[in-house]
RODO-2510 file (C-alpha; in nm, 4 decimals, decimal comma):
residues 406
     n   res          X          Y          Z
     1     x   -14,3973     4,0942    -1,0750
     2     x   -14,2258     4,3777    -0,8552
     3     x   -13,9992     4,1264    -0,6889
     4     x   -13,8760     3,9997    -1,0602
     5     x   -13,7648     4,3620    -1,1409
     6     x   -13,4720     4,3564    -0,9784
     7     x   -13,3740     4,0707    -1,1346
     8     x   -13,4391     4,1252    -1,5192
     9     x   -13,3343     4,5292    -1,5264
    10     x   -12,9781     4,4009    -1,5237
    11     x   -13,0037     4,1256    -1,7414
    12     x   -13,0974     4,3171    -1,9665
    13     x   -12,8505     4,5810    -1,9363
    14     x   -12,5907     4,2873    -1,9408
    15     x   -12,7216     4,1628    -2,2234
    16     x   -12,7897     4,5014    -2,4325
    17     x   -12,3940     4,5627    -2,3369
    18     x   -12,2898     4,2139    -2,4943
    19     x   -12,4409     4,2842    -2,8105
    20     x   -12,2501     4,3062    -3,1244
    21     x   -12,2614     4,7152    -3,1702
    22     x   -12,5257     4,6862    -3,4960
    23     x   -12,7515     4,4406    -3,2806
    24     x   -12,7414     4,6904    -2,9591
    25     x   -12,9974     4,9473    -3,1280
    26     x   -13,2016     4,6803    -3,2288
    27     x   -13,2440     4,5426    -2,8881
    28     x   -13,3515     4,8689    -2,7851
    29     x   -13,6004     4,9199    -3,0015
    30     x   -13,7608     4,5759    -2,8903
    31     x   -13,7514     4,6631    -2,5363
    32     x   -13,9324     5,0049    -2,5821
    33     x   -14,1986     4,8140    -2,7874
    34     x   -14,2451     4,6289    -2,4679
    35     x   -14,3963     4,8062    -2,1541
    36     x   -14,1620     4,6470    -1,8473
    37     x   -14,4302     4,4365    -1,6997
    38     x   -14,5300     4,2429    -1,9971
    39     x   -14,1526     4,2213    -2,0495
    40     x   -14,1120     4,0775    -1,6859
    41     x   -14,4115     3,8206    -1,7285
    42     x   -14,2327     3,7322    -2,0744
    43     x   -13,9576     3,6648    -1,9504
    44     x   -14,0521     3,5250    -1,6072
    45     x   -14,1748     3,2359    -1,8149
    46     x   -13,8319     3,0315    -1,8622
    47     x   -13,7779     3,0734    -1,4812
    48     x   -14,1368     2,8467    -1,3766
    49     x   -14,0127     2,4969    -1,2321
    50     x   -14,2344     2,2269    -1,3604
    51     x   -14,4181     1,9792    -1,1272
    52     x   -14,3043     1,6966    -1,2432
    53     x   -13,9221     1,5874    -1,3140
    54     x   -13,7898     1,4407    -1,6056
    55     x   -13,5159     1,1841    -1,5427
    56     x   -13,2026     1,1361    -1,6983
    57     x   -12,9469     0,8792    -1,6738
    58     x   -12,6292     1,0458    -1,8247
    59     x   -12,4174     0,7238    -1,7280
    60     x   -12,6505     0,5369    -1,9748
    61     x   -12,5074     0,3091    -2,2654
    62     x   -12,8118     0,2108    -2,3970
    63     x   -12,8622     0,3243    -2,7649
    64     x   -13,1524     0,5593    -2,7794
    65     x   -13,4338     0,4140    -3,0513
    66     x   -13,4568     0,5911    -3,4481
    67     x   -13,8632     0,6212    -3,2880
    68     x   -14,0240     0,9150    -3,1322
    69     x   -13,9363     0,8067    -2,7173
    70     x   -14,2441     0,7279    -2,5227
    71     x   -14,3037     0,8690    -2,1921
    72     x   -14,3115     0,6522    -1,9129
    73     x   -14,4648     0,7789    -1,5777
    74     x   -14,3623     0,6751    -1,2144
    75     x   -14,5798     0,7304    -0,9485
    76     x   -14,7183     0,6382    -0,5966
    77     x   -14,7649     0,7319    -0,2420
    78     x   -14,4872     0,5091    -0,0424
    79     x   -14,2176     0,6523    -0,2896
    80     x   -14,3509     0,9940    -0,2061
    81     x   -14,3652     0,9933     0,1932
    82     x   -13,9797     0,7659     0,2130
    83     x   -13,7403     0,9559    -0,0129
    84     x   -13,4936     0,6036     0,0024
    85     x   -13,7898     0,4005    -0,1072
    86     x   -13,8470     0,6600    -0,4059
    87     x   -13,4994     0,6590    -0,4679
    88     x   -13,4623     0,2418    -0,5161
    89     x   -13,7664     0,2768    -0,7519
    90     x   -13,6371     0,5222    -0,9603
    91     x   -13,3070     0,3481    -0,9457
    92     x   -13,4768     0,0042    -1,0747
    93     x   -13,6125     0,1722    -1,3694
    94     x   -13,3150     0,3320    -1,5314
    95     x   -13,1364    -0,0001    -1,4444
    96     x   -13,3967    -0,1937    -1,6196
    97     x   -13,3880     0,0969    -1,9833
    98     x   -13,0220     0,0287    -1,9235
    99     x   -12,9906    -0,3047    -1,9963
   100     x   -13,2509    -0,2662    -2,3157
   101     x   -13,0553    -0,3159    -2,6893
   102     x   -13,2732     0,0292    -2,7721
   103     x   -13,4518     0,2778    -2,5847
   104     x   -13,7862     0,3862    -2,6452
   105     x   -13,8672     0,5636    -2,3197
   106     x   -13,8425     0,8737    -2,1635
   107     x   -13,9362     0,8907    -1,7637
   108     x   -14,1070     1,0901    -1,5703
   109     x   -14,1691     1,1194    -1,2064
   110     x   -14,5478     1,2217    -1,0826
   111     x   -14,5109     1,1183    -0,6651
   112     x   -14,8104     1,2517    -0,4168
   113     x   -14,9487     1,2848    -0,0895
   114     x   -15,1586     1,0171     0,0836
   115     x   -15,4688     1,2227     0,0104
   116     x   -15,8369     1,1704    -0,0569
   117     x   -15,7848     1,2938    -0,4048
   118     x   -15,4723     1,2466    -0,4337
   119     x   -15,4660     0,9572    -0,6722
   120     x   -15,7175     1,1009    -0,9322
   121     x   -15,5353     1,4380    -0,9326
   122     x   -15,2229     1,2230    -1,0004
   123     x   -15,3625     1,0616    -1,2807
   124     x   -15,5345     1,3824    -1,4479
   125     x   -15,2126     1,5439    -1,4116
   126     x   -15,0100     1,2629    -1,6215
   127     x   -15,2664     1,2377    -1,8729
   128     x   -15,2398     1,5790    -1,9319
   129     x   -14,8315     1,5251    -1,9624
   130     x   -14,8907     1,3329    -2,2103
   131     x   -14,7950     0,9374    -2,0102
   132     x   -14,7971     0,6665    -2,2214
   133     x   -14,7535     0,4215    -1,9970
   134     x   -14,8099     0,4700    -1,5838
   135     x   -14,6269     0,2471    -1,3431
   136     x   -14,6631     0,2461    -0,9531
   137     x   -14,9623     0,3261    -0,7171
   138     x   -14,9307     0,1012    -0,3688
   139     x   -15,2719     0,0598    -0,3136
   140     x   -15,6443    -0,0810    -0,4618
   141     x   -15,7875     0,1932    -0,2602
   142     x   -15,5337     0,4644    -0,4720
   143     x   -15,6628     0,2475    -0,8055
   144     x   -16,0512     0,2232    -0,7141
   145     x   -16,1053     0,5755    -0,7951
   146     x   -15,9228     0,6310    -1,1156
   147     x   -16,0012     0,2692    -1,2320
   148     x   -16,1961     0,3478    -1,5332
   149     x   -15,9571     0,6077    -1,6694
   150     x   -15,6746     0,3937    -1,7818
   151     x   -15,8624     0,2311    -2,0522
   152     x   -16,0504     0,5383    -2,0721
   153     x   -15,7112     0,7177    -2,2241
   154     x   -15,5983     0,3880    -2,3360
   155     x   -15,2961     0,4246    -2,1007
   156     x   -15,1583     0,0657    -1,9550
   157     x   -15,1072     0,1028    -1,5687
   158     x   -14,8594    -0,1862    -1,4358
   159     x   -14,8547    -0,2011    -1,0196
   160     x   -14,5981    -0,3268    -0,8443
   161     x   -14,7410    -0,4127    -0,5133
   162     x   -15,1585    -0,4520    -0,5833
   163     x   -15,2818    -0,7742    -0,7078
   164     x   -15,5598    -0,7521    -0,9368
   165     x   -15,8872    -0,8074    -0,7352
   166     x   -16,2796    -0,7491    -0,8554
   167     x   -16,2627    -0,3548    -0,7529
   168     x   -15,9773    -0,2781    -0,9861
   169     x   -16,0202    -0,5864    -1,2568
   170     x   -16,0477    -0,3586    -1,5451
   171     x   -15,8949    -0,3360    -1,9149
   172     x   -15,5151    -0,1697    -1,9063
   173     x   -15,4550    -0,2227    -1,5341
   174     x   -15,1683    -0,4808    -1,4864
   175     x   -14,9792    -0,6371    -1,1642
   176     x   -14,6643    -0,7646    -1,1003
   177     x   -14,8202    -0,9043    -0,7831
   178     x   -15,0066    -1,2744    -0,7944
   179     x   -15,3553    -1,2957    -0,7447
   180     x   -15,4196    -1,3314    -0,3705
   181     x   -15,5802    -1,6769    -0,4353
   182     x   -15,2579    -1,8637    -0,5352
   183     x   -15,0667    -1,7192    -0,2278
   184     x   -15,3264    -1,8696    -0,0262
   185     x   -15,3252    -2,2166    -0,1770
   186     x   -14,9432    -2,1845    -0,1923
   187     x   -14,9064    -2,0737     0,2045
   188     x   -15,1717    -2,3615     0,2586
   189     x   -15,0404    -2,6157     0,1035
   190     x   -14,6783    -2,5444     0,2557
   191     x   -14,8134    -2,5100     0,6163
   192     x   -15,0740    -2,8915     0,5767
   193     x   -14,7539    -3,0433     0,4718
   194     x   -14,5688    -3,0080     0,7939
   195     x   -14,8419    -3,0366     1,0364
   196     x   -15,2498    -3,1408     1,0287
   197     x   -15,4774    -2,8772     1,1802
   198     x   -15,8207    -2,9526     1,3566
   199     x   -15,9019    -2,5859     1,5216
   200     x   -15,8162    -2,3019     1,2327
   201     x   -15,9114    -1,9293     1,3436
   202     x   -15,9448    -1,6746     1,0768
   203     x   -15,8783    -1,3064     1,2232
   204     x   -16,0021    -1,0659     0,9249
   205     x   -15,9287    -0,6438     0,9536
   206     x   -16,2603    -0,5920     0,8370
   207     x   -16,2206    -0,2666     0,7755
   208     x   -15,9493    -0,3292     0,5273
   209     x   -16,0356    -0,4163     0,1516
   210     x   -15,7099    -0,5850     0,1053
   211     x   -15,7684    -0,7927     0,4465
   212     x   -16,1145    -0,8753     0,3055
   213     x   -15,9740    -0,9847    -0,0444
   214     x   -15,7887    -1,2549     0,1263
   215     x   -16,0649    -1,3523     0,3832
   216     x   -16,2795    -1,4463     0,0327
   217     x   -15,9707    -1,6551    -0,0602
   218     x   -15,9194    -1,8204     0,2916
   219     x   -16,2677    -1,9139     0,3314
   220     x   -16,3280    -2,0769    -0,0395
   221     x   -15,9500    -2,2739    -0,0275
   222     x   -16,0509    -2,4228     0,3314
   223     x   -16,3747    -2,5036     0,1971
   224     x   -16,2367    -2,6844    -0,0707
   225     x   -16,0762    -2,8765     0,1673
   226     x   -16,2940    -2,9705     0,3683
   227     x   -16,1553    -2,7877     0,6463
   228     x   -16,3681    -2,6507     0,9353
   229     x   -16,2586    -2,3104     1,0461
   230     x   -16,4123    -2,0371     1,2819
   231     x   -16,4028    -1,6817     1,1415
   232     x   -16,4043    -1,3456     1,3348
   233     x   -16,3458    -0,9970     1,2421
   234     x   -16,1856    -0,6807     1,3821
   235     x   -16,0808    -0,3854     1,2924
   236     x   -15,7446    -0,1956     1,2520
   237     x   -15,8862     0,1382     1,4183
   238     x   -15,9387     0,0639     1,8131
   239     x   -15,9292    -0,3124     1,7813
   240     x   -16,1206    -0,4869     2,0592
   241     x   -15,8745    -0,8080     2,1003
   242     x   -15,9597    -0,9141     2,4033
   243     x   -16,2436    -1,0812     2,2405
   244     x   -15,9886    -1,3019     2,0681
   245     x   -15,9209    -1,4994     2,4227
   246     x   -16,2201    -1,7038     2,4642
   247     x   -16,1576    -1,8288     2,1754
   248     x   -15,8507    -1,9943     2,3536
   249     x   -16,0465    -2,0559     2,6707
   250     x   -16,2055    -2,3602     2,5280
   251     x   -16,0617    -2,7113     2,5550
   252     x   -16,0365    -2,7216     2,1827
   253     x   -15,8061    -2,4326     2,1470
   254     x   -15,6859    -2,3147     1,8153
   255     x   -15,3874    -2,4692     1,6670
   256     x   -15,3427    -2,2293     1,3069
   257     x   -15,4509    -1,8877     1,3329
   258     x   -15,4697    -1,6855     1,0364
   259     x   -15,3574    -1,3258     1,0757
   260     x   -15,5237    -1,1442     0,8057
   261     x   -15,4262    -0,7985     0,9262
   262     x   -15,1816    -0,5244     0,8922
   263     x   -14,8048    -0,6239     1,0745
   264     x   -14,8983    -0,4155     1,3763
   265     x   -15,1930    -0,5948     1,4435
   266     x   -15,0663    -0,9219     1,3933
   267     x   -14,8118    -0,9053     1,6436
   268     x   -15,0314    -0,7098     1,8930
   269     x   -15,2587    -0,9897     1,8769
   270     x   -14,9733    -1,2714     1,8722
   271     x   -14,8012    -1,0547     2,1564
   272     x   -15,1639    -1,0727     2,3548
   273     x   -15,2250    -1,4524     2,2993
   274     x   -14,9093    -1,5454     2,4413
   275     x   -14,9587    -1,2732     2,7718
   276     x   -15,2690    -1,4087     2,8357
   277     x   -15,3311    -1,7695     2,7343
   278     x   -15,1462    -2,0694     2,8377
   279     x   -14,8820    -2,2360     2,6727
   280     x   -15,0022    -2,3768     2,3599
   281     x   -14,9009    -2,4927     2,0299
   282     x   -14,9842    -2,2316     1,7809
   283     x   -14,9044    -2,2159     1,3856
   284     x   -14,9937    -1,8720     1,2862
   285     x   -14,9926    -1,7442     0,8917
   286     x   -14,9608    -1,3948     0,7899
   287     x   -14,9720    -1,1853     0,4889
   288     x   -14,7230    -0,9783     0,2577
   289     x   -14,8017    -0,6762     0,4999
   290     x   -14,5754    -0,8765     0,7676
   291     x   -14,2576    -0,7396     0,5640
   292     x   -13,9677    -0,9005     0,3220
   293     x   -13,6649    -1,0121     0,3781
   294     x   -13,5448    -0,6474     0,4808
   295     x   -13,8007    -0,4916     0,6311
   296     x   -13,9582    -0,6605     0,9097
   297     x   -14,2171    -0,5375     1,0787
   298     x   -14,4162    -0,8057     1,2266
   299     x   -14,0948    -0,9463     1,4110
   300     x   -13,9625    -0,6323     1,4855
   301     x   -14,2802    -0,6234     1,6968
   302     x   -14,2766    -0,9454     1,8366
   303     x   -14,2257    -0,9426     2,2703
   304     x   -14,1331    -1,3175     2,2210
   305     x   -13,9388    -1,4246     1,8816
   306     x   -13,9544    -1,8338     1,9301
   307     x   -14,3031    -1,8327     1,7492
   308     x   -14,3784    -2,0595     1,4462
   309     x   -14,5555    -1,8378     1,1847
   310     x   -14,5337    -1,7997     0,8349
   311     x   -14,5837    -1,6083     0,5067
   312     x   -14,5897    -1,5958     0,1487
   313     x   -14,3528    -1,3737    -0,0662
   314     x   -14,3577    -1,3548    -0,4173
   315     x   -13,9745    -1,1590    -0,4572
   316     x   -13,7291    -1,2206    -0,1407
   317     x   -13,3923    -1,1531    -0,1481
   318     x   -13,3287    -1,4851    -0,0370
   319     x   -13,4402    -1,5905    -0,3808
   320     x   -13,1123    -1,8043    -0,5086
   321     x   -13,2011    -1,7523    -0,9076
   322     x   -12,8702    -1,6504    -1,0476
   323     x   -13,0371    -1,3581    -1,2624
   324     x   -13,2116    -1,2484    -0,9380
   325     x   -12,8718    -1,2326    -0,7622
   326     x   -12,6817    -1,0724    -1,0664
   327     x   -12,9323    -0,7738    -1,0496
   328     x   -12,8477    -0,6882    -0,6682
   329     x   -12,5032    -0,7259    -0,7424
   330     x   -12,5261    -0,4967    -1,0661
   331     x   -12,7614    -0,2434    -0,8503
   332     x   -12,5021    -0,2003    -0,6164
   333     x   -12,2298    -0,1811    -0,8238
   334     x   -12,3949     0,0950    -0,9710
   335     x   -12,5386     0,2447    -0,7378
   336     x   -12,3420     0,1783    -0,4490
   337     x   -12,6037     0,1284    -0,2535
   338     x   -12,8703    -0,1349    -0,1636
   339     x   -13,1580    -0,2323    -0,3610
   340     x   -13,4794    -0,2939    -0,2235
   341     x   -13,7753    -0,5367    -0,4204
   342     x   -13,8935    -0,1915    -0,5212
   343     x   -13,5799    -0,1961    -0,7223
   344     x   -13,6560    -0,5816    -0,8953
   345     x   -14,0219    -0,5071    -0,9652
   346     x   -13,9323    -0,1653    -1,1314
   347     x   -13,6313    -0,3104    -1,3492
   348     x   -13,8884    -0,5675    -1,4497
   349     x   -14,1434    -0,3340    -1,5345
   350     x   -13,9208    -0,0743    -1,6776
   351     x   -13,7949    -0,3296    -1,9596
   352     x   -14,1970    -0,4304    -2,0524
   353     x   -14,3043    -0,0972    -2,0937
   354     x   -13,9959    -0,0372    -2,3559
   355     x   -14,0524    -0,3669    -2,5722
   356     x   -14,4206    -0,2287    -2,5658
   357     x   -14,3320     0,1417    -2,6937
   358     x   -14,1012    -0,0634    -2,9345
   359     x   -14,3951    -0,1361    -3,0888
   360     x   -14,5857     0,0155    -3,3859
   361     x   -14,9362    -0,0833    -3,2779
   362     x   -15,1055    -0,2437    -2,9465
   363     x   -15,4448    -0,4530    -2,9824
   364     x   -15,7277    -0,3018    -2,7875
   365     x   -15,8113    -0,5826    -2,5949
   366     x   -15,4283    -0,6595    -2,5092
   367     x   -15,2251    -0,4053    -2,5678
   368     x   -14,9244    -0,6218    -2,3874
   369     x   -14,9694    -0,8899    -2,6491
   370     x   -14,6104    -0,9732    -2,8626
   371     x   -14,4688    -0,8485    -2,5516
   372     x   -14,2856    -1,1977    -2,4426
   373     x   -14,0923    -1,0719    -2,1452
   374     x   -13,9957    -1,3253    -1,8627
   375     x   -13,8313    -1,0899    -1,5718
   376     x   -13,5932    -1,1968    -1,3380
   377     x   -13,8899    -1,1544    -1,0778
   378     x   -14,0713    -1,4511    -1,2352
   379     x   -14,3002    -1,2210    -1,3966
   380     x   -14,3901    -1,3435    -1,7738
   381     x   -14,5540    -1,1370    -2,0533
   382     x   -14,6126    -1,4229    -2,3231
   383     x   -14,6614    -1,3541    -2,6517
   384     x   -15,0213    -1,3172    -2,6359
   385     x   -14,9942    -1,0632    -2,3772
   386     x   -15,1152    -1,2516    -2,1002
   387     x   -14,9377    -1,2844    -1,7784
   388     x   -14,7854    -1,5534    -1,5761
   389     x   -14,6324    -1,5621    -1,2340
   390     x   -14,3348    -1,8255    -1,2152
   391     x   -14,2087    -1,7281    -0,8524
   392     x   -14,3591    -1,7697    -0,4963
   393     x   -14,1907    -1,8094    -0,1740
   394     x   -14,2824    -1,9478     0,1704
   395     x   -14,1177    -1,7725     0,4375
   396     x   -14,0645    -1,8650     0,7842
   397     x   -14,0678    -1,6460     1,1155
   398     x   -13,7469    -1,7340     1,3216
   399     x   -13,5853    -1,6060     1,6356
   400     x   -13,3162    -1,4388     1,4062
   401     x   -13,5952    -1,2825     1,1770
   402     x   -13,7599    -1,3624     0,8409
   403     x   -13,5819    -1,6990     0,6875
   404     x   -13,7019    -1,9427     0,3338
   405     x   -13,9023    -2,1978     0,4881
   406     x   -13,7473    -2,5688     0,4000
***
């Protein structure tokens, strides 16, 4: 309160001289009802910075809606911890209210620390804002623990980069991201086109609930098929991969390995086949966590590039859809910079949320439904409010990085 004195004394000396002369006694008279430190704390107030930011877009066209704005909420870890990746999400969203006839949405940013907590004191602190919608979170594990409390405060939750799985299944939680089961029968069904398989290896990060997700899906698609397979675990934290080789000691040596680990991983266990095995054809599949089309972190890693591996993508900048294309261009036009998927998934998101503050009441059991949205990511909110996922990409490890498969 001291350090503020110096500060208000002449404000208010300024502003006592400014005054018209029949206002000037008047001011006075306030100021002695006032002892100087409740004055200070009183006015102190309009100097506190709030936590979260409000965003404005003042280069906006779109014509703000006769209704009372709804307030949309960004948040998330990733966007926190990489200020560019925070940046090309925010960027996405006013791009996507943008290109909306009317707006009904006001945004709001609510970032945070990789924490233990750090997700439920996210979401205590926008329902206390006031969100009425909640977009973002990068993780099940950041969703787990605040699962309940979406439909709890009847606030809808749409993720960008979590598919829905059993832990986090739950009324007003959303995904732009497929289920894990169809990128497995897609990647499957791409790779047992080109090539027939008699010795699969499954290589699961155990201690990994996404990694575990898509062991479940693996093991129940190769099943279906008929398809023998041997399955063996490890873990992210000190991973013992040595005891990968014998599995390449035998005379029947694996032809498709499936990497169901983080990018790291993957290519320290590609990198330690190829050191310490003979030569031998090997198909190896991956998951999202090997990268996109502009990050690459599983080749990146790679001691020897000439591998044949592949993985499935849902959004890829190689995507040819005109309307895909037209939103990079449009990004960087106005942005003059470079969008990332962050910035697709976000427009796409952005422009549901609005048609569903648009309207004047949501059904309990989907409050999405009348939505009928289909986004230039091949996301699709029909008109009953369910989703559908038109988009999926197979994408192909080459010796000049990520590539469409043919």
């Amino acid at each position: 309160m001291k350090a503020l004195t110096p500060l208000v004394r002449p404000l208010a000396k300024i502003y006592k001289q400014t005054l018209l002369p029949g206002l000037s006694n008047h001011f006075t008279r306030i100021l002695s009802f006032f002892s100087w430190p409740t004055f200070i704390v009183l006015f102190s107030t309009i100097l506190i910075i709030p936590e979260s930011i409000a965003i404005t877009d003042p280069t906006s066209t779109t014509e703000t809606s006769h209704l009372s704005p709804k307030k949309l909420c960004l948040t998330g870890t990733s966007v926190k911890t990489s200020p560019a990746y925070g940046e090309a999400f925010i960027n996405g969203i006013k791009l996507g209210l943008a290109a909306e006839e009317e707006n009904h949405t006001t945004t709001e940013v609510h970032f945070f620390s990789p924490s233990p907590l750090g997700s439920i004191k996210a979401v205590e602190k926008m329902i206390t804002a006031g969100c009425d919608g909640i977009i973002g979170f990068d993780s099940a594990n950041d969703i787990i623990p605040v699962r309940d409390l979406f439909n709890k405060h009847k606030t809808p939750l749409i993720s960008l980069y979590t598919p829905i799985t059993t832990e986090i299944n739950r009324p007003y939680i959303y995904s732009m991201q497929r289920p894990i089961e169809d990128n497995v029968k897609h990647i499957l069904n791409s790779v047992f086109t080109k090539q027939k398989f008699k010795n699969i290896l499954l290589i699961t990060s155990i201690d990994k609930s996404r990694m575990r997700d898509y062991q479940k899906a693996f093991t129940q698609a190769l099943k279906a098929r008929n398809q023998p397979f041997t399955d063996t675990n490890i873990t992210e934290i000190n991973p013992t991969i040595e005891n990968i080789i014998p599995f390449f000691e035998k005379d029947n040596k694996p032809d498709l390995v499936v990497l169901l680990t983080r990018s790291s991983l993957s290519a320290k266990i590609v990198n330690y086949i190829q050191q310490n095995t003979q030569k031998h054809n090997t198909t190896f599949i991956g998951t999202v966590s090997w990268g996109s089309s502009k990050f690459q972190p599983f080749f990146d890693r790679l001691k020897e590039k000439e591998i044949t591996a592949y993985f499935t993508r849902q959004n890829t900048f190689f995507d040819p859809d005109p309307d895909f294309q037209a939103i990079i261009e449009q990004y960087r036009s106005t942005y003059h910079k470079e969008p990332m998927v962050i910035s697709l998934l976000a427009y796409d998101a952005a422009r549901i949320f609005n048609r569903y503050f648009a309207q004047a009441s949501h059904p309990q059991r989907n409050p999405f439904a009348g939505i009928n949205y289909h986004g230039v990511t091949g996301v699709e909110f029909n008109a009953n409010g369910n989703i559908a996922y038109h988009k999926l990409f197979t994408m192909k490890v080459t010796p000049d990085g990520y590539r469409l498969s043919e």
